[in-house]
C-alpha positions as CSV (number, residue, x, y, z in Angstrom):
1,X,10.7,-3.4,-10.6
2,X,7.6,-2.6,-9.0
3,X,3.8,-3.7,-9.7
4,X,0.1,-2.3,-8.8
5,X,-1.8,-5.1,-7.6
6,X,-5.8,-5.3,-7.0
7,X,-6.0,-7.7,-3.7
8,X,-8.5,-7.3,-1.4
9,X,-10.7,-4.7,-2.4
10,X,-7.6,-2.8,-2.4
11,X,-4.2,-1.8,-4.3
12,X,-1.3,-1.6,-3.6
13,X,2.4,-0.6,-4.4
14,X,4.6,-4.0,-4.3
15,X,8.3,-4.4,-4.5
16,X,10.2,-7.5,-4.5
17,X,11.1,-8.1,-1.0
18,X,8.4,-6.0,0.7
19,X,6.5,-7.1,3.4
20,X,2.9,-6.3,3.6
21,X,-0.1,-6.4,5.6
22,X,-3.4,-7.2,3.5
23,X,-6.9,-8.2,4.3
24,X,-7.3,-11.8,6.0
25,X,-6.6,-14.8,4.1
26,X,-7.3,-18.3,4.8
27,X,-4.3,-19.5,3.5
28,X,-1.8,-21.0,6.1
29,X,1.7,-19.4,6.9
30,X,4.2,-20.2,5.0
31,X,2.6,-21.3,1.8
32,X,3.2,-19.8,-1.3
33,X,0.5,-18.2,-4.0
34,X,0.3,-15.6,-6.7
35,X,-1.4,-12.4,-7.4
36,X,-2.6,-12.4,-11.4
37,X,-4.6,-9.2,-11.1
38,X,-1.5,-6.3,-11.9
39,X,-2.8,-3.4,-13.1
40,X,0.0,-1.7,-13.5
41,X,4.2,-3.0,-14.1
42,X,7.3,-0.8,-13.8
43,X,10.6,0.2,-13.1
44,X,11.8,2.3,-10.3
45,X,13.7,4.8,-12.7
46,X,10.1,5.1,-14.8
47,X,12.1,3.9,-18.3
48,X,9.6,1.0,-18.5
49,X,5.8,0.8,-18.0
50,X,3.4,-1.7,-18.8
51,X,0.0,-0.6,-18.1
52,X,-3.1,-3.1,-18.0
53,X,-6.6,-2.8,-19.3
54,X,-7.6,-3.6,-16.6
55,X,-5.0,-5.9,-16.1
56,X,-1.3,-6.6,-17.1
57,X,-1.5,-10.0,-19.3
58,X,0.7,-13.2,-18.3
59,X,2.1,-10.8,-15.4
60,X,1.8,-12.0,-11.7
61,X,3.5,-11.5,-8.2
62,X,4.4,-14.5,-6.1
63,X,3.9,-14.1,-2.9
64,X,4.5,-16.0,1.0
65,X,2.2,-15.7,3.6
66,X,4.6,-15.3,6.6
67,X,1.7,-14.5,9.9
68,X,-1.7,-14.2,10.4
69,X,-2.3,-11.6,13.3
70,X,-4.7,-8.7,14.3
71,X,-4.5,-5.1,14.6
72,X,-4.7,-3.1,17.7
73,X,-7.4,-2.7,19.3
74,X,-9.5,0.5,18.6
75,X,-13.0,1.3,20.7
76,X,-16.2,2.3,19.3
77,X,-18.4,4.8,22.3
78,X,-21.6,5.2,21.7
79,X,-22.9,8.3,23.7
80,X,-26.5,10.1,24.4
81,X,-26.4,13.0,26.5
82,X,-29.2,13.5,29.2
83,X,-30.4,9.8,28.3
84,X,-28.8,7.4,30.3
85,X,-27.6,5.3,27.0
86,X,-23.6,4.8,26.4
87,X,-22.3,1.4,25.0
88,X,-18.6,0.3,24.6
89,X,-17.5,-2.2,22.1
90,X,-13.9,-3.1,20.9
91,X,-12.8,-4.5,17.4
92,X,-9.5,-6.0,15.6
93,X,-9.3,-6.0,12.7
94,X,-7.5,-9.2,11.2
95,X,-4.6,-9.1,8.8
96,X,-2.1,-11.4,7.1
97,X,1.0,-10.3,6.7
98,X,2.6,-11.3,3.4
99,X,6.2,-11.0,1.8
100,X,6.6,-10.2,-2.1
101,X,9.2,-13.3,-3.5
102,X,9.0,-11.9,-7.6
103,X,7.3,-10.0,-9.7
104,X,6.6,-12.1,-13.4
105,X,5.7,-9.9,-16.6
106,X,5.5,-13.2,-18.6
107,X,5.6,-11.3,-22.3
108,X,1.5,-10.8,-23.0
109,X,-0.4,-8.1,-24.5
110,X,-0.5,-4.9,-23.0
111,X,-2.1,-2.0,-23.9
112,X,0.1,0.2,-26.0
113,X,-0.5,4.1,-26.7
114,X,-2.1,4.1,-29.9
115,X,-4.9,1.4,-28.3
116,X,-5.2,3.8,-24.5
117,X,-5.6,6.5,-26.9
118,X,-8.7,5.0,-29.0
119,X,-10.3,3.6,-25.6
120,X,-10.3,6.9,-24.1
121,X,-11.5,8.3,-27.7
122,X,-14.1,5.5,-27.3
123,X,-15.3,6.5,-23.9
124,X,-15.1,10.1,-24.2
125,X,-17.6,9.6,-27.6
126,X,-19.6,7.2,-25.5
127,X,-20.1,10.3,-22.6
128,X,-21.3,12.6,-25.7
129,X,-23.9,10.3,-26.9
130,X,-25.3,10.2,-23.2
131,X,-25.3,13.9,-23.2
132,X,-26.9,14.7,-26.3
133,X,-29.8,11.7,-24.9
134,X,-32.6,14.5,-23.7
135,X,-34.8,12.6,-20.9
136,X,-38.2,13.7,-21.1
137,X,-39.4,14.8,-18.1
138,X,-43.1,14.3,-17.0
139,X,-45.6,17.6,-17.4
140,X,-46.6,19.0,-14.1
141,X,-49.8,21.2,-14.8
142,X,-49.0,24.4,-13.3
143,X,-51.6,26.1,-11.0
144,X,-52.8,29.6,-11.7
145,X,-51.4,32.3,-10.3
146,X,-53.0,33.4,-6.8
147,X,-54.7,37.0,-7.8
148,X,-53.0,39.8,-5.7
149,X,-55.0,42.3,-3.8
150,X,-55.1,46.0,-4.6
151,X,-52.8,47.9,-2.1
152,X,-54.8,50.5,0.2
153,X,-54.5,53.7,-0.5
154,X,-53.8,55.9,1.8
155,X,-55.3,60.1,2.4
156,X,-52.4,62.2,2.2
């Protein structure tokens, strides 16, 4: 079984077992806690799917924070030609490292087909109705035309 999780600002793709590194958290290693935002729940052979609006109901992943730790270092160069400027700064970013112990899909209500379909109905009416909205736009009065001199002729 697998499950799309929102942590973060981010998502991602969890199996039971993985190990993961996420954004920071203040939580201390080896202490346990859950994910309840899934957005999506499956199985690896795609004969189940549970798919949340926006997210799975009851479901959740329990998780262990294993290490708290920070990336490699990367360097930020500043540089102006013919200016005399350049600066040099370093940054890691820090990361958690966390290890997937279950995935739960406690029963709940999850969106089935007929109910995706009328939402996306629903939405697809709702861009329509936007469309057909005509914004008035302010009059601009329009300056008259510049008159246009004559051409010279010229003697054959």
């Amino acid at each position: 079984m697998f499950a799309v999780v929102y942590f973060g600002g981010k998502q991602y793709r969890l199996r039971e077992k993985d190990e993961v590194d996420v954004e920071k958290l203040t939580t201390e290693a080896g202490k346990n806690f859950k994910i309840n935002e899934v957005l999506l729940l499956g199985e690896e052979d795609g004969s189940s799917l549970k798919i949340g609006m926006p997210f799975v109901a009851g479901a959740h992943v329990e998780c262990q924070v294993l290490a708290q730790g920070k990336a490699k270092k990367i360097l930020v160069f500043k540089f102006q030609s013919k200016k005399h400027y350049h600066r040099s700064q370093g940054h890691r970013q820090p990361f958690t490292t966390i290890k997937v112990l279950k995935i739960s899909a406690v029963g709940g209500k999850t969106a089935s087909p007929k109910e995706e379909k009328a939402v996306m109905e629903a939405a697809k009416e709702e861009v329509k109705e936007v469309k057909a909205v005509k914004v008035a736009k302010p009059k601009v009065a329009k300056k008259p035309a510049a008159k246009k001199t004559p051409a010279k002729k010229t003697a054959k």
